[in-house]
N, C-alpha and C positions, 0 to 999 in steps of 0.2 A: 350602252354607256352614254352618261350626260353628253349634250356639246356644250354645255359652258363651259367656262376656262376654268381651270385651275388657279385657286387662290391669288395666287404671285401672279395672274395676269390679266387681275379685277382691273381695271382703268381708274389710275387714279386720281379722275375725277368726281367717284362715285365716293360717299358718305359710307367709311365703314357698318355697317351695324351696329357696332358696339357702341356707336356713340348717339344711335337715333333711339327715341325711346323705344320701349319695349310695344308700347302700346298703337306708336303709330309702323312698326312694319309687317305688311302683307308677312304674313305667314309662309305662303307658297315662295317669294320671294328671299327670306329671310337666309342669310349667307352662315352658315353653324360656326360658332366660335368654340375652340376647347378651351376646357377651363385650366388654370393654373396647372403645368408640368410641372412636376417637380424633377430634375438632375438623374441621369441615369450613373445607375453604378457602374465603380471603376475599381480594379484589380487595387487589391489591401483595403478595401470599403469592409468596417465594420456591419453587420447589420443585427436589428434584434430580432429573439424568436420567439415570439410569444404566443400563449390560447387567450381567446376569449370567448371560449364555445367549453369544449369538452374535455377531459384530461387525452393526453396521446400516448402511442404506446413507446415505452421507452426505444425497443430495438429499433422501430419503422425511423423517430426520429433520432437515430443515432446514424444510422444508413442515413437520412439526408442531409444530416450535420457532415456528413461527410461528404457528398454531393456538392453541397454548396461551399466547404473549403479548394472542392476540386475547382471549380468555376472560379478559384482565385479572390474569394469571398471572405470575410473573418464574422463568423455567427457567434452573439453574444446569447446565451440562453437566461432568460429569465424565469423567476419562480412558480408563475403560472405554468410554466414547459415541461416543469415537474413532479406537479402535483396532482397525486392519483386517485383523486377524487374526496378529498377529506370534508366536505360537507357535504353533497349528494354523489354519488356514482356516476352520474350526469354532465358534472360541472370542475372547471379545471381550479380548484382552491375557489372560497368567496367571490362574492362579484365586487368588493373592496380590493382586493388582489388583482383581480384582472382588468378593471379598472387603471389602478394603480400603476399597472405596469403600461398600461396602452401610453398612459399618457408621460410615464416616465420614458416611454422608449421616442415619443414625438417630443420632449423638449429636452432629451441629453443631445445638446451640440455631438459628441461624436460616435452618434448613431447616423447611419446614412441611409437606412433604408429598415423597414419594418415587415418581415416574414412570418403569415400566421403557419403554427405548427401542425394544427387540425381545425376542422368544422365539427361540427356534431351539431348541440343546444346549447345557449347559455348569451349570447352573442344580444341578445335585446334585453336582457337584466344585466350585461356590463355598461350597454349604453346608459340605462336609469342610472346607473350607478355614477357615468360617467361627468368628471367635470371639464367641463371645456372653458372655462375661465383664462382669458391671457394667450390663448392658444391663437386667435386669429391674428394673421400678420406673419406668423412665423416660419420661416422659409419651407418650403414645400418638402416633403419627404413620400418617396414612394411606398405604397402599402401592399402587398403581394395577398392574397390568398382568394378564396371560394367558398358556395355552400352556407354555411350560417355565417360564414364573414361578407356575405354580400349584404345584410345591415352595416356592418362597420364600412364598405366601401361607400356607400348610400352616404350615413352619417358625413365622411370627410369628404362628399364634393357637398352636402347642403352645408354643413359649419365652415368648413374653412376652403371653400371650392378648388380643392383638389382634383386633379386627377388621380386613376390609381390602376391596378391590373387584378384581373378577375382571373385568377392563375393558379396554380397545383400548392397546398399546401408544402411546409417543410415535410413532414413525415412521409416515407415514401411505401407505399403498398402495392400499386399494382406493376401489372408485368411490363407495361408499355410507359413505365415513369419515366425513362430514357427519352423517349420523345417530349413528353410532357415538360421533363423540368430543360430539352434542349430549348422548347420554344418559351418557356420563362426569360431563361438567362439570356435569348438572344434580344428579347424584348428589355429586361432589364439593364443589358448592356451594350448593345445594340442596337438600339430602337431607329436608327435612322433607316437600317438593311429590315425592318419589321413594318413595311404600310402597306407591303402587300400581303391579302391573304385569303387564299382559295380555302374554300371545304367540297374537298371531290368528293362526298359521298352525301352531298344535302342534296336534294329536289326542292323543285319550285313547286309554292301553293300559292302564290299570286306573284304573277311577273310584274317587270319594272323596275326605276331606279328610285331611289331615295336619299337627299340628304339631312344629315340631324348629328346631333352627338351620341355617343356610344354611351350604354346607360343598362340598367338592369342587372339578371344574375340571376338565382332560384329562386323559384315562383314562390314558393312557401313563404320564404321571406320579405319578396317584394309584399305577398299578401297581409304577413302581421307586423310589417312596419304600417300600412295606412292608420291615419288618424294620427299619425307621431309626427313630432318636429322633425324627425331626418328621414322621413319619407320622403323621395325623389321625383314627382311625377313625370311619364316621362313623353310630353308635350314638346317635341323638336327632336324627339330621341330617334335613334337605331335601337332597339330595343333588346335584349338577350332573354329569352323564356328557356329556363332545362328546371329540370327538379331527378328526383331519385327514391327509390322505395315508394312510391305513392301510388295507389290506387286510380283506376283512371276517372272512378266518380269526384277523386277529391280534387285531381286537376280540373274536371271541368268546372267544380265547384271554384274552386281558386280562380280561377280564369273569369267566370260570370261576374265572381267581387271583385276580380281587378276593370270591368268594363262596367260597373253600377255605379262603384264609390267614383267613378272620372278620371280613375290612375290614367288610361289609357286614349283620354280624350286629346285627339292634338297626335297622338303616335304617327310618326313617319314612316319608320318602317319596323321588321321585325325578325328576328335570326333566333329562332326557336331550333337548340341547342338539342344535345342526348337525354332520353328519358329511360334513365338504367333502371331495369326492374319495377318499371311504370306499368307491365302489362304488354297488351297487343299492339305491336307496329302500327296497323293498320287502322286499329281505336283510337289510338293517339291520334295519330294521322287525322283521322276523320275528327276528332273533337278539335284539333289547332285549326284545321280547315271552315270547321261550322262557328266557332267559338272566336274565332279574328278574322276571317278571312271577310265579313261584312262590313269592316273598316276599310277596306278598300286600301292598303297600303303593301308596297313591296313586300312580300315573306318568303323562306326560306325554312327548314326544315331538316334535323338531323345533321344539322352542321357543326363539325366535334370540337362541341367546346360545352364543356363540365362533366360530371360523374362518369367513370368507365372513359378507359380505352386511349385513344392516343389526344390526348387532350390540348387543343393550342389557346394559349391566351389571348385572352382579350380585354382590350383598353376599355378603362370607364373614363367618360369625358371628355373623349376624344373626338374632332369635329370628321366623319367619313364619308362615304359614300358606299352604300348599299347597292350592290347591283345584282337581281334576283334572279334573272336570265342567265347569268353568269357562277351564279353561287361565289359571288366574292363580296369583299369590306374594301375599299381604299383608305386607306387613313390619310386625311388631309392636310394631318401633322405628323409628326413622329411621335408616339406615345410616350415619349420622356424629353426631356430635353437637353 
């Protein structure tokens, strides 16, 4: 574990960061700021549910609709939540509609929080679609989900520097959702009892500690946002690597273009998540090892956070500390506020 102090006991006669240019701080040196919290929910908080990936199935999101009343929650469903594919099989209604709702669910004053209902495809043709006109400035609002919504978490810390959580959709499918959506809601409601967090079952592929802000999500996606405006690079990041269904030539593949295009130039550290139905343990293992491990920065491995199994979220934007000896995150803030 670091010895430097903990934030709250920088001396203050040292110059924040945030106020020295960007340009003149030591990198190695550089103290991680999170970006813009936005408000943790509170018992009778409205929240919306919307897709902006794929249609979902009615019953899954009827079970989480129910889920998330339990939690004391009020789930507003919008028409993207119900639409069973009427322009491609693929996509939850138009990317007009899912658009339309994203941004209607960020500027209804009494929406308090934004819940995607599934991942699938469709998530980088709502962004084109998307108008972000008038939106910066406007008080923060938590964003929930994973999977193809890690473009949309991307999009709202580069447009309106949000924070947000890389967490279990509404729809609820597997066996272990109980855990899943327990470490959602304690982070969405919670967050101050949420800055610690172990994954007993990662291993270390490069020890060390690392500070940066919390950033990333599925590789697929981090891959075909490059080249876009709400590509994130993630230069000062902790970084999140998981994907699912992928062959493991197309992760190394992905992984080669995340370290060519410079996504990865600058990366602090790295918390390479579950690879469900990616293939061999052991292939994986071996390509995250050969394919990052030459950056020379903290990693970690197999730590459960995304597709399959007991899933705990994780903060985007959040300023933490990596510690790969340990297989833990500290969150240097509370992921909401």
């Amino acid at each position: 574990m670091s010895s430097e102090p903990p934030i709250s006991e920088v001396p203050a006669s040292e110059v924040p960061v945030s106020e020295v240019p960007v340009s003149e701080v030591p990198t190695s040196k550089a103290w991680p700021s999170s970006l813009v919290r936005p408000r943790a929910l509170r018992p009778g908080d409205r929240v919306a549910v919307i897709c902006v990936s794929s249609p979902v199935d009615p019953e899954a999101l009827a079970i989480g609709l129910d889920a998330i009343r339990f939690a004391g929650l009020d789930p507003l469903t919008y028409p993207s939540a119900h639409d069973p594919g009427t322009m491609r099989p693929y996509l939850a209604g138009d990317d007009a509609m899912r658009a339309g709702d994203l941004r209607a669910a960020l500027t209804d004053p009494g929406i308090a929080g934004i819940m995607f209902a599934k991942g699938g495809s469709g998530a980088q043709r709502t962004l084109e679609a998307m108008d972000w006109d008038g939106l910066a400035g406007m008080p923060p609002k938590v964003l929930a989900g994973f999977s193809d919504v890690t473009a949309v978490l991307e999009a709202v810390a580069v447009r309106l520097g949000w924070a947000s959580l890389f967490g279990p959709t509404a729809a609820i499918r597997e066996s272990a959702s109980h855990y899943s959506f327990g470490s959602l809601f304690r982070m969405l409601m919670r967050p101050a009892e949420a800055t610690a967090i172990q994954y007993p079952q990662a291993v270390t592929l490069v020890p060390g500690q690392a500070r940066g802000i919390t950033m990333g999500g599925t590789i697929c996606l981090l891959a075909s946002s490059l080249g876009t405006s709400t590509s994130w690079p993630a230069r000062g990041g902790i970084v999140l690597l998981e994907d699912v269904n992928e062959e493991e030539y197309r992760l190394d593949r992905m992984l080669t273009q995340l370290r060519r295009s410079g996504y990865l130039d600058g990366v602090a550290g790295i918390v390479a998540g579950t690879f469900t139905d990616c293939g061999s343990r052991e292939l994986i293992q071996d390509i995250l090892t050969e394919r990052l491990g030459s950056l020379g920065v903290p990693m970690i491995a197999w730590a459960n956070v995304g597709h399959g199994g007991r899933f705990q979220t994780f903060p985007v934007g959040i300023a933490a500390e990596l510690d790969a000896d340990e297989a833990s995150l500290r969150l240097l803030d509370p992921p909401l506020s």
